[in-house]
C-alpha positions as CSV (number, residue, x, y, z in Angstrom):
1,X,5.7,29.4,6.0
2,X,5.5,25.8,6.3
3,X,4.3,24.4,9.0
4,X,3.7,24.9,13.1
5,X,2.7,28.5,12.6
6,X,0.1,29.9,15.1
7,X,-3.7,30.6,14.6
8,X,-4.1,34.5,14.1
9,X,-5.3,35.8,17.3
10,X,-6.5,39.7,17.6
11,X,-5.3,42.3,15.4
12,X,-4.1,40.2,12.0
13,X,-0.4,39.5,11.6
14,X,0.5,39.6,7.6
15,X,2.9,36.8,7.8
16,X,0.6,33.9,9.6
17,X,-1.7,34.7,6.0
18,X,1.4,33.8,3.8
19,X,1.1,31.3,1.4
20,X,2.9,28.0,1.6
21,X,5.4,27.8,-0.8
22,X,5.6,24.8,-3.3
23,X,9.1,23.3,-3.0
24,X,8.4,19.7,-3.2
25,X,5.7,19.9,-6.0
26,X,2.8,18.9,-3.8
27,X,1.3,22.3,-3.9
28,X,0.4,22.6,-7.4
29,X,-1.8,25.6,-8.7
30,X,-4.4,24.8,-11.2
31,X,-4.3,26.7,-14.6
32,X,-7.0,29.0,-15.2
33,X,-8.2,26.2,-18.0
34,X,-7.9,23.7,-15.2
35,X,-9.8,25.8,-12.9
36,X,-12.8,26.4,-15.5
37,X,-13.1,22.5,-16.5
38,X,-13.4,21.8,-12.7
39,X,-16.1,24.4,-12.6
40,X,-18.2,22.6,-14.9
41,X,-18.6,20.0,-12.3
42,X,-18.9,22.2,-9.3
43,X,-20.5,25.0,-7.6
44,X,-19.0,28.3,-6.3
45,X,-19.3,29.1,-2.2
46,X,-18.3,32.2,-0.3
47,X,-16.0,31.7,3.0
48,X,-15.8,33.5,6.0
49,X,-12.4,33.6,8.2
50,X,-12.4,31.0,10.3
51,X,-15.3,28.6,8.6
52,X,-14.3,24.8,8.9
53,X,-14.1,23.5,5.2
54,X,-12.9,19.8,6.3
55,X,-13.1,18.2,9.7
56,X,-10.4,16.6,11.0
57,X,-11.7,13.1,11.9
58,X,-14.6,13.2,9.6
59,X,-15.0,11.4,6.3
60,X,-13.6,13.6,3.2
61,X,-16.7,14.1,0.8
62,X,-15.9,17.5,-1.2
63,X,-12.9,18.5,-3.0
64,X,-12.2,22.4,-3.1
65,X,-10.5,24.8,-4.7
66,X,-9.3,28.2,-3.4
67,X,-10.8,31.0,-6.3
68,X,-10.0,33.8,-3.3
69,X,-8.9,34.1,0.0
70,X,-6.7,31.5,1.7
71,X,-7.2,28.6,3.4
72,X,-5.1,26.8,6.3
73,X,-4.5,23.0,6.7
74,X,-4.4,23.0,10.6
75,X,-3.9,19.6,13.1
76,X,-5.7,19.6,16.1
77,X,-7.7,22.2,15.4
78,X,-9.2,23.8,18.7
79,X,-7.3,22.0,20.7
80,X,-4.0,23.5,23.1
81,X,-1.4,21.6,20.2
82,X,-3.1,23.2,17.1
83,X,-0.9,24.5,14.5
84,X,-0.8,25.1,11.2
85,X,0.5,23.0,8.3
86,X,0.0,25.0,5.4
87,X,-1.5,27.7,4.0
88,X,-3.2,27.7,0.3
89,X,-4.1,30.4,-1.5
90,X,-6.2,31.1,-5.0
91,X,-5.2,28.5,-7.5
92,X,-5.0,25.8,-5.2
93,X,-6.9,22.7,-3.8
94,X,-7.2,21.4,-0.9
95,X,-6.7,17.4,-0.3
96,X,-5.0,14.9,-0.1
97,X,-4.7,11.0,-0.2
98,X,-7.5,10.1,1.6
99,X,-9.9,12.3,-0.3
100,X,-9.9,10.2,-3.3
101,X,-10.5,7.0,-1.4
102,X,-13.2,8.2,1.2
103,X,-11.2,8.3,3.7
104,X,-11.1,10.7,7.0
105,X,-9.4,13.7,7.0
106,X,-6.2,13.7,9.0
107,X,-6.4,17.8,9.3
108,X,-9.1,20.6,9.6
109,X,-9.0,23.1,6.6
110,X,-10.0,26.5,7.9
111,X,-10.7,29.9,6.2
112,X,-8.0,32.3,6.9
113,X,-9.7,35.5,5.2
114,X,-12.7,35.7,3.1
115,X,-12.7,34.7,0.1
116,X,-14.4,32.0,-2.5
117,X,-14.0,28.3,-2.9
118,X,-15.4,25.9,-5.9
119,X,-16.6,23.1,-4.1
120,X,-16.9,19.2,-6.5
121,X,-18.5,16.6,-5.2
122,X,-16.5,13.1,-4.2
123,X,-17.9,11.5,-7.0
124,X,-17.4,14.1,-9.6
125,X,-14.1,14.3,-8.6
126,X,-13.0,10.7,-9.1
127,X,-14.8,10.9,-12.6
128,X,-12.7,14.0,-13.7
129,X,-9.7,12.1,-12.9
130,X,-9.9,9.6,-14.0
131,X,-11.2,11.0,-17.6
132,X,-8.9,13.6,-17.4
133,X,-5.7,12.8,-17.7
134,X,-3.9,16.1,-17.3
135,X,-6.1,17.1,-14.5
136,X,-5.8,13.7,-13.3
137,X,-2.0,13.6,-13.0
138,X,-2.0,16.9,-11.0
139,X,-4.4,16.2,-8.5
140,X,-3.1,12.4,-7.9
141,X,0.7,13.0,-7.7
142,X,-0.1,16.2,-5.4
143,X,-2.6,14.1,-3.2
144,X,0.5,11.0,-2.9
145,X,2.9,14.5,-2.0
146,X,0.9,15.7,0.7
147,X,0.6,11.9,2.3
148,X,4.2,11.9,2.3
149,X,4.4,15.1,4.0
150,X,2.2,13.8,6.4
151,X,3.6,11.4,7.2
152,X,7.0,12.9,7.5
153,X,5.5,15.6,10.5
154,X,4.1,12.7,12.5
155,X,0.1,13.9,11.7
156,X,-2.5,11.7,12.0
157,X,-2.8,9.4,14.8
158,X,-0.7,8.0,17.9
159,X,0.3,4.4,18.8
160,X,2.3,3.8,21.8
161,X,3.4,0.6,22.7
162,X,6.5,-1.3,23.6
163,X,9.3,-1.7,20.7
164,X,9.3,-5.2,21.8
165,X,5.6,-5.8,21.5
166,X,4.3,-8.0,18.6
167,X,0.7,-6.2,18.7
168,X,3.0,-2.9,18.5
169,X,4.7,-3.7,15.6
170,X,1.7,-5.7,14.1
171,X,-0.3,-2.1,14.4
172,X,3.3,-0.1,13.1
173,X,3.5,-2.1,10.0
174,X,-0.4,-2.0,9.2
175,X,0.1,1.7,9.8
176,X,2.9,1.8,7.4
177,X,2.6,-0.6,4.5
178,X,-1.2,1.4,4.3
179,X,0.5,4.4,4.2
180,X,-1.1,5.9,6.8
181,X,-0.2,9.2,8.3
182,X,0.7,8.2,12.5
183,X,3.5,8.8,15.1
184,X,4.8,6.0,17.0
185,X,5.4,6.7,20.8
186,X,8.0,4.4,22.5
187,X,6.9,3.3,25.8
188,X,10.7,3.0,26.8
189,X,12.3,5.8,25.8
190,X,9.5,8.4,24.5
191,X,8.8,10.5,27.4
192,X,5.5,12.0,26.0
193,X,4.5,8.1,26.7
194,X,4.2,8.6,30.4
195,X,2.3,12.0,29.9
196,X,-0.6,10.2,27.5
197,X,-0.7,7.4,29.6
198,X,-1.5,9.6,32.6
199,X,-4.3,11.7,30.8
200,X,-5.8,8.9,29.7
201,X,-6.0,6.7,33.1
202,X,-4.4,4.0,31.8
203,X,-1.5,1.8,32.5
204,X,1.4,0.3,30.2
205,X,0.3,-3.5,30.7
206,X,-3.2,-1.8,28.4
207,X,-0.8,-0.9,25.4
208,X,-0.1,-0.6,22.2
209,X,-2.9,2.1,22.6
210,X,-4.2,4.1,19.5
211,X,-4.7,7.6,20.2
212,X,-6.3,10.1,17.6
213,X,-7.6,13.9,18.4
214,X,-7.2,13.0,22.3
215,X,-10.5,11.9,21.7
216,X,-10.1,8.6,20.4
217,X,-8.8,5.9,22.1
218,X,-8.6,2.0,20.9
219,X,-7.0,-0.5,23.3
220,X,-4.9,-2.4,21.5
221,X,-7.1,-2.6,18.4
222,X,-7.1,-5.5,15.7
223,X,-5.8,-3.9,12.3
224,X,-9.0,-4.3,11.3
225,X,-10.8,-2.0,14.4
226,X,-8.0,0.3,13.2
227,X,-9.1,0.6,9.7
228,X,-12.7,0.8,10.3
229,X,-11.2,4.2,12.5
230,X,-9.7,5.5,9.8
231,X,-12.3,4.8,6.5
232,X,-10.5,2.1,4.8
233,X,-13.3,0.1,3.1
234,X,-14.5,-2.8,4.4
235,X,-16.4,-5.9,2.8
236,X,-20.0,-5.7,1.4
237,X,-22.7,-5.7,3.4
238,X,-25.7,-8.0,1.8
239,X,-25.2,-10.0,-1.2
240,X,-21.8,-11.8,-1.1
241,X,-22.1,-13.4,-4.2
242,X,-20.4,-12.5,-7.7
243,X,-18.6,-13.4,-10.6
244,X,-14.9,-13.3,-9.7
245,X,-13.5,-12.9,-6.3
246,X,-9.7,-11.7,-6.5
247,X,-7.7,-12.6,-3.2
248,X,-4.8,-10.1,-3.0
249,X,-4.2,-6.6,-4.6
250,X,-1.0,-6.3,-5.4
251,X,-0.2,-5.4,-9.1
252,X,-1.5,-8.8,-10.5
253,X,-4.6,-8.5,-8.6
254,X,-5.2,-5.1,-9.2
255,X,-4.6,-5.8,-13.4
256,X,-7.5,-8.7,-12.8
257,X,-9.3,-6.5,-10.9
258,X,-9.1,-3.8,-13.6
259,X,-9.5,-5.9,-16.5
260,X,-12.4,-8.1,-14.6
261,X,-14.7,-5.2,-13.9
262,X,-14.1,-3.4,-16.8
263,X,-15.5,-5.8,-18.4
264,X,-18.5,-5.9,-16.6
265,X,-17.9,-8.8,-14.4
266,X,-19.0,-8.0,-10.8
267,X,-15.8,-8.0,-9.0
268,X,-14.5,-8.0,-5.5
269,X,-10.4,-7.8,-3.9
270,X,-10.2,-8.8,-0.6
271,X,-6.5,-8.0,1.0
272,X,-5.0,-9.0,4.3
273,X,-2.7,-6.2,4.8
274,X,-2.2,-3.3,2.5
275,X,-2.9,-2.7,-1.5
276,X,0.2,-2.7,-3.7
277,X,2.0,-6.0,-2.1
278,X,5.6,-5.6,-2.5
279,X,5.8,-3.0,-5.2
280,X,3.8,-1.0,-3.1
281,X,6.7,-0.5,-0.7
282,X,9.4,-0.1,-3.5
283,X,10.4,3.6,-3.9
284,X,11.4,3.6,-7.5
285,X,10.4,1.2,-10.6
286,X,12.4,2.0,-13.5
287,X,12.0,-0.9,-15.8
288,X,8.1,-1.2,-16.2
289,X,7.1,-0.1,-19.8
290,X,5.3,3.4,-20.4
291,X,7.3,5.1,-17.1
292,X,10.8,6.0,-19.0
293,X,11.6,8.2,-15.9
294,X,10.5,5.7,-13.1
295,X,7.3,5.5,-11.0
296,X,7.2,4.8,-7.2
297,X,5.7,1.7,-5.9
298,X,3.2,3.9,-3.9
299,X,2.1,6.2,-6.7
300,X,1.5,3.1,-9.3
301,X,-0.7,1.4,-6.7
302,X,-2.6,4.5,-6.1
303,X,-3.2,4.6,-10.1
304,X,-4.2,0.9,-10.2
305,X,-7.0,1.4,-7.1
306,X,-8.5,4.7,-8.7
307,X,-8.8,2.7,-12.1
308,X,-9.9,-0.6,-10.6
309,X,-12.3,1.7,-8.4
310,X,-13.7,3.9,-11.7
311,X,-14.6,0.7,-13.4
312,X,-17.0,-0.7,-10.1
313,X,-14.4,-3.5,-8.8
314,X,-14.8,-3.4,-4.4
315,X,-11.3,-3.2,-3.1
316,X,-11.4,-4.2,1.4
317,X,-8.9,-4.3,3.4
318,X,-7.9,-5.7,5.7
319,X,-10.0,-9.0,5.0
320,X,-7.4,-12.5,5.4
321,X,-8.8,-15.3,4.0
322,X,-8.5,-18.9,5.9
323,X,-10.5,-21.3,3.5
324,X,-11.1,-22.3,-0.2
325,X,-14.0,-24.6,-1.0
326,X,-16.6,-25.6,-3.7
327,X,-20.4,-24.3,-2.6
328,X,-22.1,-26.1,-5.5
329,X,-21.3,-26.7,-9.1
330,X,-21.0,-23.2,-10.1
331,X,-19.5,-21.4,-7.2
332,X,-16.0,-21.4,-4.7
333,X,-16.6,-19.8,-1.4
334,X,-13.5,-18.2,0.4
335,X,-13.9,-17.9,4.2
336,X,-12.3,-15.1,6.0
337,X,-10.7,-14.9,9.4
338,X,-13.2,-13.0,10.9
339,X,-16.2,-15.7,10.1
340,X,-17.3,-13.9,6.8
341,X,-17.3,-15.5,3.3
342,X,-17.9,-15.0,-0.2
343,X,-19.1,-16.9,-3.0
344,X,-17.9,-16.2,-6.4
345,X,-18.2,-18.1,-9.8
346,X,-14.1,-17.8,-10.3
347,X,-11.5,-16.9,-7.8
348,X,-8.2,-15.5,-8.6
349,X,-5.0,-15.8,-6.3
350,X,-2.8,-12.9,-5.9
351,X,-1.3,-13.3,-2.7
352,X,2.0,-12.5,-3.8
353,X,4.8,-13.7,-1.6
354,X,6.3,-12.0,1.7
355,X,10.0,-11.0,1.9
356,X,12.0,-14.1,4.1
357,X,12.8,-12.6,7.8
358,X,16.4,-13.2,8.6
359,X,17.4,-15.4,11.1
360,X,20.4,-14.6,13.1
361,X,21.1,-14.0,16.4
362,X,19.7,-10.6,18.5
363,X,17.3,-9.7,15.4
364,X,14.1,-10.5,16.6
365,X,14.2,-7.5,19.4
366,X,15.3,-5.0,16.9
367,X,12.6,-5.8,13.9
368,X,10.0,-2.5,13.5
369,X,12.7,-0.2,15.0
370,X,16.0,-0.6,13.5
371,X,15.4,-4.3,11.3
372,X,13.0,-3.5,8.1
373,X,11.5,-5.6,5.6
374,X,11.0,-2.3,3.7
375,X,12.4,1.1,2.3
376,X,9.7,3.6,2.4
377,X,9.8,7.0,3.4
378,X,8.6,6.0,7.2
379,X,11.7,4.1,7.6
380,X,14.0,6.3,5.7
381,X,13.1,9.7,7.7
382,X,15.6,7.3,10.5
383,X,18.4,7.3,8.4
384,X,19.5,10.9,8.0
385,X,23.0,10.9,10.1
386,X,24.1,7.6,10.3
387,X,25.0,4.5,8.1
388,X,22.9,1.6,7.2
389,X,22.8,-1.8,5.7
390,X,20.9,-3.6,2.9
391,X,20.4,-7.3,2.6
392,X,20.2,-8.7,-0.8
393,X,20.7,-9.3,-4.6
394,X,17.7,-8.8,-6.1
395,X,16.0,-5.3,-7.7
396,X,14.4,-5.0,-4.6
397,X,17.4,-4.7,-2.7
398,X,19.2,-2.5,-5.1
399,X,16.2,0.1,-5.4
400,X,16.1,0.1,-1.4
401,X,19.5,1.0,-2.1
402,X,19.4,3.6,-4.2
403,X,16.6,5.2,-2.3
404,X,18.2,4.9,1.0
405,X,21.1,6.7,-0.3
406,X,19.2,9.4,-1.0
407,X,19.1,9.8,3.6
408,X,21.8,8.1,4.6
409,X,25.6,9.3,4.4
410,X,26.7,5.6,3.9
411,X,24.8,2.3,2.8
412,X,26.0,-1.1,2.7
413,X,24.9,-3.6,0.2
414,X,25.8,-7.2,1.9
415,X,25.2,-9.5,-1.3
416,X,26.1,-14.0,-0.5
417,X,26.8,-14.1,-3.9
418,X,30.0,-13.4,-6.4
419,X,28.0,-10.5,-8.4
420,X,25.0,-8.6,-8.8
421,X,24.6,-9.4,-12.3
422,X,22.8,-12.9,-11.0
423,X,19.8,-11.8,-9.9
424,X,19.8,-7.6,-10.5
425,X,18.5,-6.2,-13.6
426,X,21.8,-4.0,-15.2
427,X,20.1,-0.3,-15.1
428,X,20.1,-1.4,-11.3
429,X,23.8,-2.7,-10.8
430,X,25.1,0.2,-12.8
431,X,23.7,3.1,-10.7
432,X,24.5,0.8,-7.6
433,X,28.1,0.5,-8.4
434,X,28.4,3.9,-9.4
435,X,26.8,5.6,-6.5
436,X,28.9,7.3,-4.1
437,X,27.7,6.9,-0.8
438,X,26.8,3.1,-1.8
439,X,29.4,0.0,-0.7
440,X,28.5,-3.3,-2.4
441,X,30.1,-5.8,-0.3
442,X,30.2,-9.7,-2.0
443,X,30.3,-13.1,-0.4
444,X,29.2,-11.7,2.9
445,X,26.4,-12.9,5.4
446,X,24.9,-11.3,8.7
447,X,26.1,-13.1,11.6
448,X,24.7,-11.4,14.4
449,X,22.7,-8.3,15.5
450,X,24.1,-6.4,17.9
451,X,22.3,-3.5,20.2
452,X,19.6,-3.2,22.8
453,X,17.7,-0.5,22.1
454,X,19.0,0.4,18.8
455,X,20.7,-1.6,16.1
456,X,24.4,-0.3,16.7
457,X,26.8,-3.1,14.8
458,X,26.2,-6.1,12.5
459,X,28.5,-8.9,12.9
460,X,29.4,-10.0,8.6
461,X,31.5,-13.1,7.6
462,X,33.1,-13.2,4.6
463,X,31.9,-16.7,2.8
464,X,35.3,-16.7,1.0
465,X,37.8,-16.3,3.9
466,X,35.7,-17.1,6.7
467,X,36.8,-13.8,8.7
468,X,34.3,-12.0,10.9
469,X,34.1,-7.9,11.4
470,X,31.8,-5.1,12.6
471,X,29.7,-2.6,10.4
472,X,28.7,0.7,12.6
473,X,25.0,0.8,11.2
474,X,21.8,1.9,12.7
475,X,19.2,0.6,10.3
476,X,19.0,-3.0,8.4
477,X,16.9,-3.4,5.5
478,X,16.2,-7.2,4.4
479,X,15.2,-7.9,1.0
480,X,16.4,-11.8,1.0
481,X,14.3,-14.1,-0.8
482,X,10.2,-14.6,-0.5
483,X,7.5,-16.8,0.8
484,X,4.5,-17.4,-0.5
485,X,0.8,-16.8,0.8
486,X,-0.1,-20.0,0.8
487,X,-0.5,-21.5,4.3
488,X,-4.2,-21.6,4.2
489,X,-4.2,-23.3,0.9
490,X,-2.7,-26.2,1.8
491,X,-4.1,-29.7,0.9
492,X,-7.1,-27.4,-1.3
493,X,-5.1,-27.0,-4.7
494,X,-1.6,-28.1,-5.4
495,X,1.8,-26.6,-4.4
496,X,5.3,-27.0,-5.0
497,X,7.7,-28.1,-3.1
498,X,8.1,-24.1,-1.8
499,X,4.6,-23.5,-1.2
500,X,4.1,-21.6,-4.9
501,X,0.5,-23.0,-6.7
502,X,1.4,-25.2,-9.3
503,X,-1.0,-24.0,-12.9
504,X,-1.8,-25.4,-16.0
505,X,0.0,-28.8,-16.9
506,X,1.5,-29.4,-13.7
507,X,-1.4,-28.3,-12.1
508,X,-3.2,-31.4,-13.5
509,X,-0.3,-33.8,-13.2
510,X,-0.2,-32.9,-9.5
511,X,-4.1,-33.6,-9.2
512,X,-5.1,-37.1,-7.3
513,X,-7.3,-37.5,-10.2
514,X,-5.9,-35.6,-13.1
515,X,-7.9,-37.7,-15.4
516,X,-10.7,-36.0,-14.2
517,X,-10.2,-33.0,-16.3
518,X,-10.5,-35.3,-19.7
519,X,-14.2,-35.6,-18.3
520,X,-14.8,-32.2,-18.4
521,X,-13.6,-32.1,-22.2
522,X,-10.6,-29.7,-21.7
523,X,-6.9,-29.8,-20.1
524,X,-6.0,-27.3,-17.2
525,X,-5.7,-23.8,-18.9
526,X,-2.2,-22.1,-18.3
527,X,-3.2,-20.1,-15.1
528,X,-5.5,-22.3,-13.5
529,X,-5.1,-24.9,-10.6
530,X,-5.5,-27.6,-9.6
531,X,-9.4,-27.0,-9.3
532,X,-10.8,-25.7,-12.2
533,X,-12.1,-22.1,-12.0
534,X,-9.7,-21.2,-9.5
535,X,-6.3,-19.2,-10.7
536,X,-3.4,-17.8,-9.6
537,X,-1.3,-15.2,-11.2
538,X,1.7,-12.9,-9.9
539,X,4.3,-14.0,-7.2
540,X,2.6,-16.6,-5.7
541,X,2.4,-18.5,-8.7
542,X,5.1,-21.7,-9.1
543,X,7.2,-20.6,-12.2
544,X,6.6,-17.1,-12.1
545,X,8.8,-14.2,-13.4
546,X,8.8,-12.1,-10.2
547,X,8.9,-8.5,-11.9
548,X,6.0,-5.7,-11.5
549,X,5.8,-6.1,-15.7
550,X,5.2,-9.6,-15.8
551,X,2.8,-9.9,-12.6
552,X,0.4,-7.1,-14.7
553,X,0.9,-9.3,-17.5
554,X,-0.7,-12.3,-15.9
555,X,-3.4,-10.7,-13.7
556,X,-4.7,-9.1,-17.1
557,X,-4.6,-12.8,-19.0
558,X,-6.0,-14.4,-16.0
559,X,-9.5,-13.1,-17.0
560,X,-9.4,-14.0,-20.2
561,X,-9.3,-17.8,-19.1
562,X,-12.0,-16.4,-16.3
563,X,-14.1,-15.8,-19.5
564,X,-13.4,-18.9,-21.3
565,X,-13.9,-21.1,-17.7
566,X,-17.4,-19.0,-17.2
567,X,-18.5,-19.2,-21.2
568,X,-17.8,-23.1,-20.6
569,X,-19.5,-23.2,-17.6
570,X,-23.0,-21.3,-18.8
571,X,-22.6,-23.6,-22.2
572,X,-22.4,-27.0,-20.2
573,X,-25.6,-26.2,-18.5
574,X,-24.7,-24.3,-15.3
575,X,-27.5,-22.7,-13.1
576,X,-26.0,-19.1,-12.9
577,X,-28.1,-16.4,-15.0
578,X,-25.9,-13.7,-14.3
579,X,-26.5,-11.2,-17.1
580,X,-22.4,-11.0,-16.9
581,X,-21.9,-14.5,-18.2
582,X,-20.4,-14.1,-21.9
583,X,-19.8,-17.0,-24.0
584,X,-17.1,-15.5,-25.9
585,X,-13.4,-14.9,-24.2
586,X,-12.2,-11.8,-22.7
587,X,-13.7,-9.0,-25.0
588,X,-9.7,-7.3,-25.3
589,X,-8.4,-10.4,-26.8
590,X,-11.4,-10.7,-29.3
């Protein structure tokens, strides 16, 4: 049985003790090896039926495994909508996403009958994963597995609100680009709207309302209230100072982070919306060395914060930074919206860049319901019985593609250009062409949006002919062109004419004084800006390759000229003792 089964009441039924069966590979059992290497680190416990193992609500601190006996992954546990998930029985573990990031439990896991569990501690768990990489890849691909699942039965929290609220979709896209496990209640059409509403004395001029456990209840929270609710972390509390402050965690801020603390450099990401950037809503890389069969954008991010995380590097979210400015000769401070700051001896920018929101006519009422600026699995559990449309050339478009394809009967790929080959990597344009259910359709544009409620028809020109028809879709997906995260950096360093930061060379020819840097004895290294000690690698960098690959690449290098900017800056007589200062460059390049 899989899922909505009832709580055995009186005499035991045999079927409501029936294992959940492991069709999707996200209910793994451990080998008997596995099991005894896990034991090492943990201690056996005997269970009772019916004693609470996690807390739905509470913060996840103990990984178990089922030795005897099964165990039942229950929502709203005690309450007149409990039912059951799942059902786990010896050989398997119970967890999922938010376990190895500290987060709260989105379920109650309950004993079923008696039996034994082997319970690791939190910290011994993210140890043995990341040390062991075949233990490792089990637990992590079946933690990501059971978030998806989640998230595709609408656990977790509530958020009801108006589809043409800003604050509503503000709180549905934090929701979603974090992958966090919610259901969204329309307050126009979602009946169940009216009944919550009721319970909880309030009226729909109070929404978007977030509702968790029917004990919670957050007026329309900021994303970062929400957060806070949920156990993302948060800045540090004390001592804001370090050695390199990384703004932005998609994959080049995540390498820098990686590399950066490895190397014992104390380290700190700040993000403003969700970890991964871009990539992290992609549902398939194929091209990015070492993952010959593909990884998802989800599941690579998820590696990158576990390893960033094992080596001591602070990862908060969601912190958006407003200001850049000297604090003294050997430190920046970055100010954050809320009033914080932090002071760091190096900054890295990794802000990545935002996909372009189309502008035509009737989209703006439609974007968060039927208009998306993403193709993940919250967006394509919409698409199972009718058509939809993809805007774009790029790999990001074609892998939304590809993915979509995978719910929707038919998918449209409206491309302005004569081919694909400009700007799509060939593995790409080759399954696109090829696929079945897939239409690529060239020298075509989105005139208008058309629908109320619902997307029902797009209005397309052809560029070539100049002749207007109808698609029938219910769902676009926009993947046209990016802007950069730049806005608050604006007169601080120097930009292009796009907003990108300009680095190394131009960098210094773009400086009011550029021969200032001949008084510090050195030219503008490759990755730095306009002000020395400040970098900026991945998307939002001017000149960039925009690929996951290449983004890694540079977020890795970055702190090797982090290294040679700190080894100058100790050897030219700055103030900062910190035992993390080397005078050598980055120790994996030595």
């Amino acid at each position: 049985m899989s899922g909505d089964q009832p709580l055995p009441g009186g005499e035991p039924d045999e079927a409501v003790f029936r294992e959940t069966p492991d069709t999707c590979g996200a209910y793994p059992r451990l080998t008997e090896d596995q099991t005894a290497r896990l034991a090492e680190h943990g201690q056996r416990r005997s269970m009772a039926p019916n004693d609470v193992l996690i807390q739905e609500g509470e913060r996840c601190e103990t990984f178990f495994v089922v030795l005897s006996g099964t165990v039942a992954v229950v929502e709203d546990y005690g309450t007149p909508e409990e039912h059951v998930l799942r059902v786990h029985g010896p050989g398997r573990f119970i967890g999922e996403l938010g376990l190895l990031h500290g987060q709260v439990a989105f379920y109650t896991a309950v004993a079923r009958e008696p039996g034994e569990v082997l319970v690791v501690s939190l910290d011994q768990l993210r140890h043995l994963v990341s040390q062991d990489s075949t233990i490792g890849d089990v637990v992590l691909r079946a933690c990501l597995g059971r978030r998806a699942l989640l998230v595709g039965q609408g656990a977790g929290f509530r958020i009801i609100g108006s589809r043409y609220s800003p604050d509503t979709r503000r709180l549905r896209e934090f929701a979603i680009r974090n992958r966090l496990p919610h259901r969204w209640i329309d307050l126009e059409s979602d009946e169940e709207a009216e009944d919550l509403l009721r319970r909880f004395g309030v009226g729909p001029e109070e929404t978007p309302l977030v509702i968790w456990r029917d004990t919670t209840l957050l007026r329309n929270p900021s994303n970062a209230e929400l957060a806070r609710l949920i156990g993302l972390p948060s800045l540090p509390a004390g001592n804001r100072h370090g050695d390199v402050l990384i703004v932005g965690s998609g994959p080049a801020g995540l390498a820098a982070a990686v590399y950066a603390a490895s190397e014992g450099l104390s380290t700190t990401v700040v993000e403003a919306m969700a970890t991964g950037g871009q990539a992290g809503t992609s549902s398939r890389i194929e091209n990015l060395l070492g993952f010959p069969a593909g990884i998802s954008g989800a599941e690579l991010t998820e590696r990158a914060v576990l390893q960033a995380d094992k080596f001591g590097a602070r990862i908060s979210i969601p912190v958006e930074a407003t200001g850049l400015h000297p604090k003294d000769e050997d430190h920046y401070v970055v100010a954050f919206a809320d009033g914080s700051e932090i002071a760091a001896r190096a900054v890295v920018l990794a802000t990545g860049a935002r996909y372009r929101r189309l502008q035509v006519p009737g989209i703006e009422r439609l974007e968060g319901t039927s208009v998306h600026y993403s193709a993940t699995v919250y967006e394509a559990q919409q698409c199972h019985t009718d058509p939809v449309a993809v805007v774009g050339g790029g790999n990001s478009a074609g892998q939304a593609v590809l993915f979509l394809a995978g719910y929707a009967p038919k998918v449209y790929l409206l491309v302005r250009g004569p081919s694909l080959e400009a700007n799509m990597s060939r593995y790409l344009v080759e399954q696109v062409e090829r696929h079945p259910r897939v239409e690529v359709m060239l020298h075509t544009e989105v005139t208008e949006v058309i629908g109320q409620e619902v997307l029902e028809e797009l209005d397309v020109v052809d560029k070539r002919t100049g002749g207007h028809h109808r698609l029938a879709v219910r769902g676009l997906f926009v993947f046209t062109g990016a802007d950069p995260h730049t806005e608050w950096l604006a007169g601080i360093i120097a930009l292009d004419s796009r907003g990108f930061v300009l680095t190394g060379p131009e960098a210094q020819e773009a400086c009011a004084y550029p021969e200032g840097w001949r008084g510090r004895g050195r030219s503008c290294m490759t990755l730095e800006t306009s002000l020395p000690g400040v970098f900026a690698v991945g998307d939002v960098r001017s000149g960039s390759v925009k690929r996951v690959a290449s983004a890694v690449g540079e977020g890795a290098m970055s702190i090797h000229f982090v290294h040679r900017y700190l080894g100058r800056t100790a050897a030219h007589g700055g103030t900062d003792s910190s035992p993390h200062t080397r005078p050598k460059e980055s120790a994996w390049l030595a």
